[in-house]
mmCIF entry with sequence, helices, sheets and N, C-alpha, C, O atoms, coordinates in Angstrom:
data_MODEL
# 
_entry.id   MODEL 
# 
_entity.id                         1 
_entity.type                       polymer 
_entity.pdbx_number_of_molecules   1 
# 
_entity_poly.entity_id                      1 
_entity_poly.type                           'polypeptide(L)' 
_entity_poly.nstd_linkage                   no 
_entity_poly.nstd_monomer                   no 
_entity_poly.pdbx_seq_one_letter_code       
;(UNK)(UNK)(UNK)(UNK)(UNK)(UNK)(UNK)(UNK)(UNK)(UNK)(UNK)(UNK)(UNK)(UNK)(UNK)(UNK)
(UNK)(UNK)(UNK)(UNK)(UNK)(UNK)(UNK)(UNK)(UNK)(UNK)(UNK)(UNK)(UNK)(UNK)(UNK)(UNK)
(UNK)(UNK)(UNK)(UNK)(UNK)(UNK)
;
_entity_poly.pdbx_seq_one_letter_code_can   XXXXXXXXXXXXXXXXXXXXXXXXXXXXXXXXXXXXXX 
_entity_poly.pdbx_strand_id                 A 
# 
loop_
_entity_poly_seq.entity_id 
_entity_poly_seq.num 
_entity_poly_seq.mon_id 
_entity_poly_seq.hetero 
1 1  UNK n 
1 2  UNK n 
1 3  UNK n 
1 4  UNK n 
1 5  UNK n 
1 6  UNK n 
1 7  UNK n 
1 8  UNK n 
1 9  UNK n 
1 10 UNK n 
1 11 UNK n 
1 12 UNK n 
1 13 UNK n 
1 14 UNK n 
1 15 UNK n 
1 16 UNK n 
1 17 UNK n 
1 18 UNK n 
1 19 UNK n 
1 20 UNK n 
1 21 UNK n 
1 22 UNK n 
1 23 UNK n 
1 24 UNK n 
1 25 UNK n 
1 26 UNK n 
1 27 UNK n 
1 28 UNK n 
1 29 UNK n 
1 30 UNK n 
1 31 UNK n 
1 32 UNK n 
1 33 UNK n 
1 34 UNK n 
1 35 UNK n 
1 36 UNK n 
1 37 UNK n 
1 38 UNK n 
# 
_struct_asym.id          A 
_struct_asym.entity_id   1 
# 
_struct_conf.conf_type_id            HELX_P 
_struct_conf.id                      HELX_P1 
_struct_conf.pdbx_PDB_helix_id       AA1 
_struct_conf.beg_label_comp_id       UNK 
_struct_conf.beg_label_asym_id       A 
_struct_conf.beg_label_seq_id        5 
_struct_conf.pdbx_beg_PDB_ins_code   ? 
_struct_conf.end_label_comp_id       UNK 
_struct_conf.end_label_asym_id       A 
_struct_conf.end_label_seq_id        36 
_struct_conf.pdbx_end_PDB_ins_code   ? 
_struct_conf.beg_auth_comp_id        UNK 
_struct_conf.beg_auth_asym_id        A 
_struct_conf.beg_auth_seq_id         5 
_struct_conf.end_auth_comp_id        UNK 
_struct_conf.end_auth_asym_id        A 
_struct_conf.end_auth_seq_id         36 
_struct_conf.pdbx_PDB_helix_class    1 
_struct_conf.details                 ? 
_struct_conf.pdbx_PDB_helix_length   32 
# 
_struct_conf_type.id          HELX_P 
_struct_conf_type.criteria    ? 
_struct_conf_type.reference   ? 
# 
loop_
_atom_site.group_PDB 
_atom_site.id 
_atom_site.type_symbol 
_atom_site.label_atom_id 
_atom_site.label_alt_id 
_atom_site.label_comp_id 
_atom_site.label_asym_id 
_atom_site.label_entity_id 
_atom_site.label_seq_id 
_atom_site.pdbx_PDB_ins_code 
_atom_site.Cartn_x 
_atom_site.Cartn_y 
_atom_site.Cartn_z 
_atom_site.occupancy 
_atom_site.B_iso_or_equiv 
_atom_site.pdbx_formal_charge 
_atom_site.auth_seq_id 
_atom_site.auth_comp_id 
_atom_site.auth_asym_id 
_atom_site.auth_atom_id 
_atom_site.pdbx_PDB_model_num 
ATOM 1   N N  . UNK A 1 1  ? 0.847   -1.184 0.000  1.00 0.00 ? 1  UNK A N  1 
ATOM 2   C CA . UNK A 1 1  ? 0.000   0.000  0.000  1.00 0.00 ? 1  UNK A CA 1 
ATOM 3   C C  . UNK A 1 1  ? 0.890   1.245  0.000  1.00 0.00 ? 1  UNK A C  1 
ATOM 4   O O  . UNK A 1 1  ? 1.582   1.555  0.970  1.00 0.00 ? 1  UNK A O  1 
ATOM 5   N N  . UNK A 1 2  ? 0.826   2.056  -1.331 1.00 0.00 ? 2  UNK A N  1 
ATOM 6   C CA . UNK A 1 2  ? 1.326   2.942  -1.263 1.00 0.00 ? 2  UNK A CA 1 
ATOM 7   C C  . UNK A 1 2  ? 1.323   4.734  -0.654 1.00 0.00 ? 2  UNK A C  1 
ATOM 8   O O  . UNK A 1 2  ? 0.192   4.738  -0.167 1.00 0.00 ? 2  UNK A O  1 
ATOM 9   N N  . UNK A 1 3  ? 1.647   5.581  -0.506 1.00 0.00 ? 3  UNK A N  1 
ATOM 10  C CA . UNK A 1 3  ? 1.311   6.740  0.223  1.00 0.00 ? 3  UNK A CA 1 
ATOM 11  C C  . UNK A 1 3  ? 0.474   7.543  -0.520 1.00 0.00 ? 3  UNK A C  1 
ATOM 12  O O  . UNK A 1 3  ? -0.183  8.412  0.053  1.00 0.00 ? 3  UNK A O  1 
ATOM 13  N N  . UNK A 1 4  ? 0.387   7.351  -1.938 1.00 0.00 ? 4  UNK A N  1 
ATOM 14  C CA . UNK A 1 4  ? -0.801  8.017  -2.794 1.00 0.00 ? 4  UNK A CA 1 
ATOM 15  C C  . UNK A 1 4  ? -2.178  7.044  -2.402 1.00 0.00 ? 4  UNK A C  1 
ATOM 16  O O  . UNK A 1 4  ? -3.246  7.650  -2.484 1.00 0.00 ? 4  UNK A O  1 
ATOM 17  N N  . UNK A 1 5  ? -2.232  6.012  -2.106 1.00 0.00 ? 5  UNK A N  1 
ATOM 18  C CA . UNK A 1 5  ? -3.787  5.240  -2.112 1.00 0.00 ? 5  UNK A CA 1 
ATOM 19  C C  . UNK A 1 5  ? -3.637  6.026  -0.151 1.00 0.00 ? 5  UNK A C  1 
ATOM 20  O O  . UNK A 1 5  ? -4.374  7.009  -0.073 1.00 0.00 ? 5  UNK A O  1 
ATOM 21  N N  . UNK A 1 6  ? -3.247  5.877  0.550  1.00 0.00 ? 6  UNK A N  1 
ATOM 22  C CA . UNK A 1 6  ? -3.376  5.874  2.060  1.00 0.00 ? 6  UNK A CA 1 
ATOM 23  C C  . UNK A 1 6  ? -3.549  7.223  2.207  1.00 0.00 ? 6  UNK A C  1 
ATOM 24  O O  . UNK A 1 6  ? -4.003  7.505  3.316  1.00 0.00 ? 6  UNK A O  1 
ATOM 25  N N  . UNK A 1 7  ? -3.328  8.268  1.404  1.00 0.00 ? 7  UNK A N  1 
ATOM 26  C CA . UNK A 1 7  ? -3.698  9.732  1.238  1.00 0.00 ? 7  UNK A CA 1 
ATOM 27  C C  . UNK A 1 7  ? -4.978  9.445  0.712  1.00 0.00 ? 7  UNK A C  1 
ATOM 28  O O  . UNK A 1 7  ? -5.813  9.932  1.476  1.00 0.00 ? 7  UNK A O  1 
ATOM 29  N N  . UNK A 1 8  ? -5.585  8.799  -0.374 1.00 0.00 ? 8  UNK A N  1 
ATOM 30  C CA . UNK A 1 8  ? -6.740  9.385  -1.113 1.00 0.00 ? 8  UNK A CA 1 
ATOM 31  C C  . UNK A 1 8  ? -7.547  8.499  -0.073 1.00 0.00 ? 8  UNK A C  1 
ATOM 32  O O  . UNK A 1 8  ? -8.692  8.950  -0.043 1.00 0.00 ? 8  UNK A O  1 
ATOM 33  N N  . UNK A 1 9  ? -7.404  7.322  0.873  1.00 0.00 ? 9  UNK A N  1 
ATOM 34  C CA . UNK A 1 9  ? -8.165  7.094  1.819  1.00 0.00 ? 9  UNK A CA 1 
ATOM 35  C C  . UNK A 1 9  ? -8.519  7.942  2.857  1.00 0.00 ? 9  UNK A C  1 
ATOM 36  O O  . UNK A 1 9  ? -9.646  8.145  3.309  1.00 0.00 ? 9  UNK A O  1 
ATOM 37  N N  . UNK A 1 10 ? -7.495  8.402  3.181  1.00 0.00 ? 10 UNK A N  1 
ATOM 38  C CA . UNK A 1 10 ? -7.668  9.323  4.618  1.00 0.00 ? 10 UNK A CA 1 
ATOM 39  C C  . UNK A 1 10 ? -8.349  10.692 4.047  1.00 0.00 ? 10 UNK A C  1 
ATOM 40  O O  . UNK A 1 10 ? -8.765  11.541 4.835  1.00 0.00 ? 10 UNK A O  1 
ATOM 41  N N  . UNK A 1 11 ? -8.440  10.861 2.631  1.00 0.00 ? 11 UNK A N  1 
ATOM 42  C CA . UNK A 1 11 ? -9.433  12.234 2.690  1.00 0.00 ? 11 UNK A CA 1 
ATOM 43  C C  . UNK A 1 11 ? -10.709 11.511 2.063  1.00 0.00 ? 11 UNK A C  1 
ATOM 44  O O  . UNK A 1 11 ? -11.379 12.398 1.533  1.00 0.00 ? 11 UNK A O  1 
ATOM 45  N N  . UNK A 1 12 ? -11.368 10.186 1.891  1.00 0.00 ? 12 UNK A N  1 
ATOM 46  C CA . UNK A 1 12 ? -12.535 9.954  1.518  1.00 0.00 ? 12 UNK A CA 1 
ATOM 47  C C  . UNK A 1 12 ? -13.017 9.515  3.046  1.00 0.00 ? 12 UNK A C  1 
ATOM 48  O O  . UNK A 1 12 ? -14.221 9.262  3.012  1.00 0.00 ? 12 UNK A O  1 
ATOM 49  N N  . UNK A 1 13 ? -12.475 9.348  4.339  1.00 0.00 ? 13 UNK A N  1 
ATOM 50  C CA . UNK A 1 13 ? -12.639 9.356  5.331  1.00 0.00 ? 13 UNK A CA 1 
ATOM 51  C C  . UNK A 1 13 ? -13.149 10.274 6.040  1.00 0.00 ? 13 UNK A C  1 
ATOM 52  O O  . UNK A 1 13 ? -14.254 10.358 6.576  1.00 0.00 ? 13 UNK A O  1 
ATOM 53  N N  . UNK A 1 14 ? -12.142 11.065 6.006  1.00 0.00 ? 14 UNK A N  1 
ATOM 54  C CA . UNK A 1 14 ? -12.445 12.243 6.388  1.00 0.00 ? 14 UNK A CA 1 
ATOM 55  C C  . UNK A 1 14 ? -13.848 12.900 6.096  1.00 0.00 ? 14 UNK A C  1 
ATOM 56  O O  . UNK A 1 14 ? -14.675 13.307 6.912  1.00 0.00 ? 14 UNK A O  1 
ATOM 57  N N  . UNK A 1 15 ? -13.895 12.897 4.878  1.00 0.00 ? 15 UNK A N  1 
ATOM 58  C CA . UNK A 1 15 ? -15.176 13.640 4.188  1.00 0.00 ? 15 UNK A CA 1 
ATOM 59  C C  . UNK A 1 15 ? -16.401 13.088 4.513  1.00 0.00 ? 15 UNK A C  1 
ATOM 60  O O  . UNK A 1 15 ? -17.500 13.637 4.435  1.00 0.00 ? 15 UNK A O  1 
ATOM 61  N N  . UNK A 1 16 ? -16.009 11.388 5.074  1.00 0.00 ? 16 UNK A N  1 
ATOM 62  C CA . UNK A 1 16 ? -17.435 10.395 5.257  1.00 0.00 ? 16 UNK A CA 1 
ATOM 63  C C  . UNK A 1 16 ? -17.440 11.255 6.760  1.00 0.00 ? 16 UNK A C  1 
ATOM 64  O O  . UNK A 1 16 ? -18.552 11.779 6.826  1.00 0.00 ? 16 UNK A O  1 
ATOM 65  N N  . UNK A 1 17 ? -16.919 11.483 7.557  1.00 0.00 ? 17 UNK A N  1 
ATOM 66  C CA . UNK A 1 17 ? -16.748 11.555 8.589  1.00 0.00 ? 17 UNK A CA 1 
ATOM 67  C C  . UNK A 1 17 ? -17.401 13.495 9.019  1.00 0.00 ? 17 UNK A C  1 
ATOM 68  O O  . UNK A 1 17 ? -18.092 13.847 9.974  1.00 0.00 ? 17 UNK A O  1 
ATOM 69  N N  . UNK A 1 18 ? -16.911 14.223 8.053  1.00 0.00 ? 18 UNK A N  1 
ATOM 70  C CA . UNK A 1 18 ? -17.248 15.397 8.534  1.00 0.00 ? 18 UNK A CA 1 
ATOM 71  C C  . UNK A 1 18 ? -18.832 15.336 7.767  1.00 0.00 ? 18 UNK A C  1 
ATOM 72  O O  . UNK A 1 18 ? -19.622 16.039 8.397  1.00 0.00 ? 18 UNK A O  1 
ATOM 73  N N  . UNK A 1 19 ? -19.503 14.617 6.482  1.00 0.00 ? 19 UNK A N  1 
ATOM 74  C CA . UNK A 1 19 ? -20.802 14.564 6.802  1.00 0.00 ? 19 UNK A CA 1 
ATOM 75  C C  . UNK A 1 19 ? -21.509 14.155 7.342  1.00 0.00 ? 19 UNK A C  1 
ATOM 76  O O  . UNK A 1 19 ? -22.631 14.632 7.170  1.00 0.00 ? 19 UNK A O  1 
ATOM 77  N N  . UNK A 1 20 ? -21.382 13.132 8.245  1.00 0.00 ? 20 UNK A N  1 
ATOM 78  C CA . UNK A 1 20 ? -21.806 12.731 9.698  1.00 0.00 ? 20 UNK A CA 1 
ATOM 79  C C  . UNK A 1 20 ? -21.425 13.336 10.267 1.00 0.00 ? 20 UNK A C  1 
ATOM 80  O O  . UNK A 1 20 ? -22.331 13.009 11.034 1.00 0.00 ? 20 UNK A O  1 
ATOM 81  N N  . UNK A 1 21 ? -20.899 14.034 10.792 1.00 0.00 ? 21 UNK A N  1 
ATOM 82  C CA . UNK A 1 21 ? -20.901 14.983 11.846 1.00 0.00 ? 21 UNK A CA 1 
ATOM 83  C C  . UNK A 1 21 ? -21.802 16.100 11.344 1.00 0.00 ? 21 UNK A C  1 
ATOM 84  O O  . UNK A 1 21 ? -22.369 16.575 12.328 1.00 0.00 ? 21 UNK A O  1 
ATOM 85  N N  . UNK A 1 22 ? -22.109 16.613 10.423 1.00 0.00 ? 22 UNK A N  1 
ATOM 86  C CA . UNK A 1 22 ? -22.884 17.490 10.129 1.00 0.00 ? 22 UNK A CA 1 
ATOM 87  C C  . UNK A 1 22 ? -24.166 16.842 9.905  1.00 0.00 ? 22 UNK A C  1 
ATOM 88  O O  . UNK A 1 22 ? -25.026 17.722 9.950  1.00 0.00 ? 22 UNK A O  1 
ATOM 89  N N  . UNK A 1 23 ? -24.582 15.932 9.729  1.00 0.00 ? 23 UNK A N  1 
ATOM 90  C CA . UNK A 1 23 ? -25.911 15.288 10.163 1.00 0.00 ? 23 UNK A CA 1 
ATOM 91  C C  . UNK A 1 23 ? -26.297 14.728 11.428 1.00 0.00 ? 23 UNK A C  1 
ATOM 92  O O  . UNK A 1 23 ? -27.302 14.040 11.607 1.00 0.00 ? 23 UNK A O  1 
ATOM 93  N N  . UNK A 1 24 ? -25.351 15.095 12.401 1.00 0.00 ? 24 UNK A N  1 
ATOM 94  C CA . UNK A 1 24 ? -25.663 14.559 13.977 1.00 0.00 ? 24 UNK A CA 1 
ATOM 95  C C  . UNK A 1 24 ? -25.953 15.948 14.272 1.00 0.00 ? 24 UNK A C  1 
ATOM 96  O O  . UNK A 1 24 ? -27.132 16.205 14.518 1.00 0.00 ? 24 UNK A O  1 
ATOM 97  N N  . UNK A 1 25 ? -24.972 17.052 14.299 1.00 0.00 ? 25 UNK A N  1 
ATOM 98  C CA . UNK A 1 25 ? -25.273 18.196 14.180 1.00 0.00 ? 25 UNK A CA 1 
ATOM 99  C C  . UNK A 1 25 ? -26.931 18.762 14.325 1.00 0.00 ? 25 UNK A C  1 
ATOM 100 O O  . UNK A 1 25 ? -27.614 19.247 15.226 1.00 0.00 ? 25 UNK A O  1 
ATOM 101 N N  . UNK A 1 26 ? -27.129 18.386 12.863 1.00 0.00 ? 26 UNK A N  1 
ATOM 102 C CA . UNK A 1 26 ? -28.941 18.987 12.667 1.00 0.00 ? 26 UNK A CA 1 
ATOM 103 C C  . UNK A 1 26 ? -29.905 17.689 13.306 1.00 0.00 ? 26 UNK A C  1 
ATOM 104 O O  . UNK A 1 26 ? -31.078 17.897 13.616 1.00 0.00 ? 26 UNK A O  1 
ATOM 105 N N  . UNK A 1 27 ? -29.225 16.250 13.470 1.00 0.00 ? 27 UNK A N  1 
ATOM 106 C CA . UNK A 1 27 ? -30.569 15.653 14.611 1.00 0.00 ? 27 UNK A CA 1 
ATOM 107 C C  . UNK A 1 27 ? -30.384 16.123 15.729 1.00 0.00 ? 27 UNK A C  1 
ATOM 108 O O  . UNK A 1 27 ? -31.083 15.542 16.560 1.00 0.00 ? 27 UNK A O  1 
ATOM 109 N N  . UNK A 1 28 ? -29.504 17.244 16.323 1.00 0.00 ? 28 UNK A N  1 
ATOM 110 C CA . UNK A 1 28 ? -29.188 17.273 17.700 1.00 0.00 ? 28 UNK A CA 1 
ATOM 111 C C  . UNK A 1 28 ? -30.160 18.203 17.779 1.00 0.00 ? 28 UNK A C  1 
ATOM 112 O O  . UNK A 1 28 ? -31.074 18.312 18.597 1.00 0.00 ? 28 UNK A O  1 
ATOM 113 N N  . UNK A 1 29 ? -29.789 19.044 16.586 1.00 0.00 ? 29 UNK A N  1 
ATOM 114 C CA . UNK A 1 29 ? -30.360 20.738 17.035 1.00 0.00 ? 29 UNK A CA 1 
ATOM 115 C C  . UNK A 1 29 ? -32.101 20.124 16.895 1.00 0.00 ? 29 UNK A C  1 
ATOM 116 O O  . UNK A 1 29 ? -33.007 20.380 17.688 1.00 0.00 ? 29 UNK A O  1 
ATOM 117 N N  . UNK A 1 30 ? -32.199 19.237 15.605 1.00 0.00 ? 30 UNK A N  1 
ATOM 118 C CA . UNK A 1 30 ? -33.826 19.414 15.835 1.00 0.00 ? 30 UNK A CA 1 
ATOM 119 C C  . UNK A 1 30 ? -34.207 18.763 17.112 1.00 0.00 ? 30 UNK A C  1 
ATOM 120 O O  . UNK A 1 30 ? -35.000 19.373 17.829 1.00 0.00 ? 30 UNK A O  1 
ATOM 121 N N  . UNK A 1 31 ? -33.590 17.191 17.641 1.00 0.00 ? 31 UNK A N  1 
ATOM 122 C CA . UNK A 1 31 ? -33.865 17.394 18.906 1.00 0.00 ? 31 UNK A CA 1 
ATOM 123 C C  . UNK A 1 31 ? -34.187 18.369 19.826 1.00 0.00 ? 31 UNK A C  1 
ATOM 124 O O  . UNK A 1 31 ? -35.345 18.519 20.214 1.00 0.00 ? 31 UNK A O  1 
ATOM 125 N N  . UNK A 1 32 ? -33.164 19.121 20.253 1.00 0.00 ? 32 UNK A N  1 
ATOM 126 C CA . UNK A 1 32 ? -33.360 20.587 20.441 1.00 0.00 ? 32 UNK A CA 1 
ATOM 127 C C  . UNK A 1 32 ? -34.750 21.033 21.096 1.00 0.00 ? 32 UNK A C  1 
ATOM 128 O O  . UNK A 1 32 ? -35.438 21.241 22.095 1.00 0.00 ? 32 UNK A O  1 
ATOM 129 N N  . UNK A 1 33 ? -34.577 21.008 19.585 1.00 0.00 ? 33 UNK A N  1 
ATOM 130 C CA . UNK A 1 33 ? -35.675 22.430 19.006 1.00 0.00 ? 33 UNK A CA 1 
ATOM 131 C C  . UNK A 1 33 ? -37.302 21.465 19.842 1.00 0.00 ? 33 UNK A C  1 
ATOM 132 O O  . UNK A 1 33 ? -38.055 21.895 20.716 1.00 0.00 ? 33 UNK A O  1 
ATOM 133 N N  . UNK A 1 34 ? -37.319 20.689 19.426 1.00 0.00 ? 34 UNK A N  1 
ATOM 134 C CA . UNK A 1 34 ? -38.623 19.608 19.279 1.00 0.00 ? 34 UNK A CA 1 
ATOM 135 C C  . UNK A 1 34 ? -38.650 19.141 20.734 1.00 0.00 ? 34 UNK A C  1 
ATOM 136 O O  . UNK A 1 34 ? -39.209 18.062 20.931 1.00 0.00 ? 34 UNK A O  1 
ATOM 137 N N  . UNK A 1 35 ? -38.179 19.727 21.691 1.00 0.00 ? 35 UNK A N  1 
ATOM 138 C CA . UNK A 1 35 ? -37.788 19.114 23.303 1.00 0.00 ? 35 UNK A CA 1 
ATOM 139 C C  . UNK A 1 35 ? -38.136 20.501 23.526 1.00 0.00 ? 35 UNK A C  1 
ATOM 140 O O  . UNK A 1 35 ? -39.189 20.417 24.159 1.00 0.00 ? 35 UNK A O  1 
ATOM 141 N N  . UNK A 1 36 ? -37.893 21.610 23.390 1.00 0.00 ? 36 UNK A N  1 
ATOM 142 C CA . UNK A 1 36 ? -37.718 23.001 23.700 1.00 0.00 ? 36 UNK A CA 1 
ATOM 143 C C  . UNK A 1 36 ? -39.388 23.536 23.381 1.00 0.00 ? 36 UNK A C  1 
ATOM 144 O O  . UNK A 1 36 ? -39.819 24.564 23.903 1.00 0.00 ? 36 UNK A O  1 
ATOM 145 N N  . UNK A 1 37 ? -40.135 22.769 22.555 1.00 0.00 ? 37 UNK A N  1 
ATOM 146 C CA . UNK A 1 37 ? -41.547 23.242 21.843 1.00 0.00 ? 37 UNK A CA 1 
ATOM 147 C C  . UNK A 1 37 ? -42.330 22.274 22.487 1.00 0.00 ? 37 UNK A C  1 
ATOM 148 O O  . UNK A 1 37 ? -43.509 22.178 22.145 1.00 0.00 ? 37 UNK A O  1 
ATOM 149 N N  . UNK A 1 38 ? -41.818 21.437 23.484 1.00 0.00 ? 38 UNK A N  1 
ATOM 150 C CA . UNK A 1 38 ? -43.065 20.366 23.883 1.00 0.00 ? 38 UNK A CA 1 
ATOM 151 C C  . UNK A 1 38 ? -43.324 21.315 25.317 1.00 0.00 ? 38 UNK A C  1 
ATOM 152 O O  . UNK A 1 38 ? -44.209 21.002 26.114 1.00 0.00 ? 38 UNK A O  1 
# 
């Protein structure tokens, strides 16, 4: 395994990783929101 494939892994990782975090993000907030309106 070379350092060009273990680079283009670690940024398709990454990217899986920061859009889950940005979709926990908005179930948190609508949690939130939907806890805050009951």
């Amino acid at each position: 395994m070379d350092d060009r494939h273990f680079c283009a892994l670690h940024v398709v990782l990454t990217e899986k990783l920061r859009v889950n975090r940005r979709l926990w993000e908005d179930g948190l907030f609508a949690l939130g929101r939907s806890v805050w309106e009951m």
